[in-house]
C-alpha positions, 0 to 999 in steps of 0.5 A, spaced: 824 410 273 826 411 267 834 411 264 838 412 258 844 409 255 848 411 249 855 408 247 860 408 241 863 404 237 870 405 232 874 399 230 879 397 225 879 391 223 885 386 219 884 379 217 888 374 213 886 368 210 892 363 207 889 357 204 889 352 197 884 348 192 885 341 190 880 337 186 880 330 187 877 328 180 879 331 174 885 335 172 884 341 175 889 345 177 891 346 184 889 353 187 893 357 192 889 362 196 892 369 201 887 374 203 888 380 206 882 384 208 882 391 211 875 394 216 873 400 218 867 399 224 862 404 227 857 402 231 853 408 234 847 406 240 842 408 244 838 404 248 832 407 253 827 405 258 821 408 263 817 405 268 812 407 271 809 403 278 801 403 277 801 400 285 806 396 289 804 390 285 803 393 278 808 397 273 808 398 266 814 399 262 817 401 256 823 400 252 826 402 245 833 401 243 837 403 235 844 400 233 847 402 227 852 398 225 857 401 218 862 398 215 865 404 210 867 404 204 874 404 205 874 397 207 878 393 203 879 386 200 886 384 196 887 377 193 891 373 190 891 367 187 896 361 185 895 356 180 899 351 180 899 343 177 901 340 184 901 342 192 906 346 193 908 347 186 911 352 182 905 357 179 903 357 172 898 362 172 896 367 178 890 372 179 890 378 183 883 381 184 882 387 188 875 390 191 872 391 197 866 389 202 861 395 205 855 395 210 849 398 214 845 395 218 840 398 223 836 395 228 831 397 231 826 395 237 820 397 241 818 394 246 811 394 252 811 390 258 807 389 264 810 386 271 805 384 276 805 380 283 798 377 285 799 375 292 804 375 298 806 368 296 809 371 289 804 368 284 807 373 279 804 375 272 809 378 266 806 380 258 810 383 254 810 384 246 815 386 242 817 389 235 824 389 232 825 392 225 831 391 221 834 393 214 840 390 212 845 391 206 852 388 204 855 390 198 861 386 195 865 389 189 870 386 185 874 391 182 879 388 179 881 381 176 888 381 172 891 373 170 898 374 170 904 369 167 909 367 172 913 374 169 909 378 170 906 380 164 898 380 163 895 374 160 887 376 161 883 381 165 877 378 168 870 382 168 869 386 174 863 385 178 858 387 184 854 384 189 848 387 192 844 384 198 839 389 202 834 385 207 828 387 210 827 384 216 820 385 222 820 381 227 814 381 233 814 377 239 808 376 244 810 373 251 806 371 257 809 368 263 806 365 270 810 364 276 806 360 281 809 359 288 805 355 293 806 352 300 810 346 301 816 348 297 812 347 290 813 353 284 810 353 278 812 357 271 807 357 265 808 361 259 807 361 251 810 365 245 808 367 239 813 370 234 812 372 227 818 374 223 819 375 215 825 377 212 824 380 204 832 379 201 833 381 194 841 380 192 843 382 185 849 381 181 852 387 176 858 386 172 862 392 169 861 392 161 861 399 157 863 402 162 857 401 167 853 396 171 850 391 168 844 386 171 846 379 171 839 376 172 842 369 173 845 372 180 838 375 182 833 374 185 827 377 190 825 371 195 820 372 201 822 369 207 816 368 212 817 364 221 812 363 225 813 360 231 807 358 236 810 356 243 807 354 250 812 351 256 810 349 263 816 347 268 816 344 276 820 345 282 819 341 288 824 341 293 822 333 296 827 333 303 834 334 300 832 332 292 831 339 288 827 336 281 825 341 276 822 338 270 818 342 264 817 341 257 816 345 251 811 344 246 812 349 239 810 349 232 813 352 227 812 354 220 817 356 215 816 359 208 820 362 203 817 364 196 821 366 190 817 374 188 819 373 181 817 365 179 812 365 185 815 359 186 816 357 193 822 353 195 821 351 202 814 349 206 816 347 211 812 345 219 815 342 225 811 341 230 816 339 236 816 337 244 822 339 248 822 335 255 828 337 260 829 334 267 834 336 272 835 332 279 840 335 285 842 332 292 847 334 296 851 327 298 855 329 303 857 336 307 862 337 301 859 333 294 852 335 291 850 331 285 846 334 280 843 330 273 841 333 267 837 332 261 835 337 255 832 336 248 833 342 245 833 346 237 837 351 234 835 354 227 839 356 222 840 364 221 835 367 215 839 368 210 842 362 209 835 359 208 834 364 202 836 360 195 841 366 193 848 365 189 853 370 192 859 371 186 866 370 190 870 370 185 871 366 179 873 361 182 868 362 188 861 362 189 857 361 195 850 359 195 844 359 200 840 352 202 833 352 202 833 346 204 837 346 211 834 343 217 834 346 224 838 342 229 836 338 235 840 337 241 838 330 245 844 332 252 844 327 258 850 330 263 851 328 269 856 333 275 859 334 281 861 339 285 866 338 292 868 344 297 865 349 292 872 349 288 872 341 283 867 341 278 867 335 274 861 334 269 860 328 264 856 329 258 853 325 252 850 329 246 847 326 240 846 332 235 841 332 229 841 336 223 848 340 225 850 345 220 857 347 216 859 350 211 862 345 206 863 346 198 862 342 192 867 343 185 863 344 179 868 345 172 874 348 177 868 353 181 867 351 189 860 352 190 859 353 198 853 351 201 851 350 208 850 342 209 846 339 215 850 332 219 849 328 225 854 328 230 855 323 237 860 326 243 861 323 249 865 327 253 868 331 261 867 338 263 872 339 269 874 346 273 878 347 279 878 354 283 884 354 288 887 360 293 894 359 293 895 365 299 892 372 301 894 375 295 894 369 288 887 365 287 886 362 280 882 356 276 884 350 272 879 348 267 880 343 260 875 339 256 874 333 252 870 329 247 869 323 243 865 325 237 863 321 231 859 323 226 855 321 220 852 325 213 846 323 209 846 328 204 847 327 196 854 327 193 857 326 200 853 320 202 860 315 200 864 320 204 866 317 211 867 322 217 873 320 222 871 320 228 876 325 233 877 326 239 877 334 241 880 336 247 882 344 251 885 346 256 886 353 260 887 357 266 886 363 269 891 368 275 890 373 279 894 377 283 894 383 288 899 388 288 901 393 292 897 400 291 891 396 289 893 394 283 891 388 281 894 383 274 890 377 271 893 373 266 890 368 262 891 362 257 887 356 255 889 352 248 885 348 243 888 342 239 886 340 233 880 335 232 875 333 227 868 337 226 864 334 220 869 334 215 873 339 217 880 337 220 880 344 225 887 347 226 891 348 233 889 355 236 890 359 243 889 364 245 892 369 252 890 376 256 895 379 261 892 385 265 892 390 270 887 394 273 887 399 278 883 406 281 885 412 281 880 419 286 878 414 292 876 409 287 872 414 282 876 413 276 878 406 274 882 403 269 884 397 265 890 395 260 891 388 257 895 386 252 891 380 248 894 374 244 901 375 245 903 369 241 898 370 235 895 363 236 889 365 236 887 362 228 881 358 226 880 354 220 882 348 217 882 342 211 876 341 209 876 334 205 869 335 201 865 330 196 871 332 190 875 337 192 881 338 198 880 346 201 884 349 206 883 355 209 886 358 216 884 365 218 886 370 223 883 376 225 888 381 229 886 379 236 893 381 238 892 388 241 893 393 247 886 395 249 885 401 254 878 401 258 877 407 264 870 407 267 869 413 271 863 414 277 860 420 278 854 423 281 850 420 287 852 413 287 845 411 291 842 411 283 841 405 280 844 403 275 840 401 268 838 393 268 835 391 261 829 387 261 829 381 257 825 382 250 824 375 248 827 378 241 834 374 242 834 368 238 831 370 233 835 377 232 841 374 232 838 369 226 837 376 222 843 377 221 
């Protein structure tokens, strides 16, 4: 058995950000910000597999895929920046800077697997070993920076400089799993992980003087960053009269490293060596309730890049830092739910968070550093979704979501910084509606209100599809039009009340479009369709990027 999938992807992309700056010490002006940024996307694909069955019990298999993703040249990034003595006020002073942000990244993956059944009962065996190179490079350049007075004439030009950040990433993944199924409604699962995974990153800084790029050496840097992960896990499932249990647990140890090529330093060593236990308990109460109760410590590691101690310069006023010293997150969850006729589900929650991570500045002589800062969060909330038929021809859902959360940061200049807590609620439904000449429309809305997350007070936001699916030669062709975000309201951001400084910033990327989507069927329809086999790599390939 073997298949092969190829896929395409081009895209232009618009983005606006709208903001402003305000130091809560000092007598630093007041900084307006609007961003405008212009991309051009291509993602070109190709993934393939072959499987060759040994016996009726045992196959071999392997796996490759490449992604490479582009953002060209032509991408763009114009700013403007007013300097002013209060919020809102008139400007003294503003900045235009133009520049622009390209990219490549490819990632590739190679993969070997084995499946094996051990007896009638379904005791299993499954292997399978990994390996992902990835190479990645960004380049952000600020072409030009002119100050300007309130007339228009030229005060200062500021100097012009350029970003590099390529990357270097290998991850290997081993994984064994054991699936034990015997009588008496007993199923045993054993498995263990080992990954390994390194990433060389090596940004520099250039600045235009003389007519040619010059290394800035404070703003560069070649650091080594090194995980590996040694995980085992064993889980039950019991069926005990009308009681399902599933218990199991996660046992891992991990190490982190990151070193500095140049000073030989070695800004983070770290072992974390860590039990994550979970429990689910399921009952039917009657012919129309099932309960089920559930509990999961799990974690949630920051991505590579921000755990590399790099200094990206924005602007002149802007500059974005890595944190060596980030803390994974760990995930304490306790819910419980209901399910009644198989259309209410209503779930109550309670969830301590450790370590969550965001993105928060600091002002410096009117420069904002940003960083990635940990903070711990409490929330208490109800997770509800209502399915409904209404007639033949209309069916849909109703779902909403609300929490209390509260929160807490023990990190240095934010230690006298109070957090609200908040309380964060979301609602949404979806239709769909059966037309004549098997035509189908689906609408959908859902809407998020604003609430707190750490010190960022988030902006309101919604968001809306409408759509209309049909088919076309006896089903063969089938088509799809929609139409996103009809009232541009799907925005994020927000004001974010930092140690010393206010920020607000509120982004939108142009989520309003019409989209087209045909998917034509041919050849013998007794062919299956492709299936990808897990690789193990997810997680940690997501955390490369």
């Amino acid at each position: 058995m073997s298949n092969l999938n190829l896929n395409y992807d081009r895209s232009l992309t618009h983005s606006t950000h709208d903001g402003y700056r305000a130091a809560l010490t000092g007598n630093s002006p007041v900084l307006h910000e609007h961003y405008f940024f212009r991309y051009n996307n291509s993602t070109p694909s190709v993934r393939g597999m072959a499987e060759y069955q040994l016996s009726n019990r045992h196959a071999l298999g392997v796996q490759a895929s490449y992604v490479h993703k582009v953002v060209d040249k032509s991408s763009t990034v114009s700013k403007q920046v007013d300097f002013a003595k209060q919020l809102k006020g008139i400007p003294d002073s503003t900045l235009l800077a133009d520049g622009r942000e390209y990219s490549t990244r490819q990632v590739q993956t190679y993969s070997m697997y084995y499946t094996g059944k051990l007896d009638s009962l379904g005791k299993s065996v499954d292997l399978i070993f990994t390996y992902t190179p990835i190479q990645h490079n960004m380049t952000t350049e600020i072409l030009s920076q002119n100050m300007y007075n309130p007339d228009g004439r030229l005060l200062e030009s500021l100097r012009s400089v350029r970003n590099d950040n390529p990357s270097n990433a290998n991850i290997m993944v081993g994984q064994m799993d054991w699936e034990l199924p015997f009588r008496n409604n007993l199923n045993i699962s054993v498995g263990s992980k080992m990954t390994l995974s390194s990433n060389r990153t090596q940004p520099t800084q250039e600045y235009l003087q003389d007519g040619r790029f010059v290394r800035d050496e404070a703003f560069s840097f070649e650091n080594v960053f090194s995980e590996n992960i040694l995980a085992g896990y064993t889980s039950l499932d019991k069926q005990l009269g009308k009681t399902t249990l599933r218990a199991g647990i996660r046992a891992e140890h991990a190490t982190m490293l990151v070193e500095d090529e140049v000073t030989k330093r070695r800004p983070v060593a770290r072992t974390f060596t860590d039990l994550f236990p979970s429990l689910m308990l399921s009952r039917p109460m009657t012919d129309n309730l099932n309960m089920t109760f559930n509990y999961r410590k799990s974690v949630q590691r920051p991505g590579f890049s921000v755990l590399t101690p790099y200094r990206i310069y924005m602007d002149e006023f802007t500059i974005e830092e890595g944190n060596p010293t980030l803390l994974p997150k760990y995930t304490h969850a306790i819910s419980v739910n209901g399910i009644y006729k198989n259309n209410l589900f209503v779930e109550l929650e309670y969830r301590h968070e450790q370590n969550v991570f965001t993105n928060l500045p600091v002002n410096i002589d009117g420069v904002a550093y940003w960083k990635n800062r940990n903070f711990d969060m409490t929330s208490v909330g109800v997770n509800a979704n209502y399915s409904y038929q209404m007639t033949n021809w209309w069916s849909g859902s109703v779902f909403g979501m609300g929490a209390y959360m509260a929160s807490a940061m023990d990190q240095e200049n934010f230690r006298d910084v109070t957090i609200p807590s908040t309380i964060y609620h979301s609602v949404g439904w979806q239709n769909s509606f059966s037309l004549p000449r098997d035509l189908k429309l689906e609408t959908g809305f859902n809407y998020t209100g604003p609430f707190n997350y750490g010190l960022a007070e988030v902006v309101r936001s919604h968001y809306t599809r409408v759509a209309l699916k049909g088919s076309m030669l006896n089903k063969q062709l089938q088509y799809t039009v929609a139409v996103l975000d009809l009232f541009r309201g799907n925005v994020e951001g927000g004001v974010v009340r930092s140690s010393n400084v206010l920020t607000q910033v509120v982004s939108y990327r142009d989520a309003r479009r019409v989209q087209l989507g045909v998917i034509y069927k041919f050849g013998k329809q007794t062919v299956k369709s492709a299936v990808s086999k897990k690789l193990g790599n997810e997680d940690v390939v997501n955390r490369a990027n």
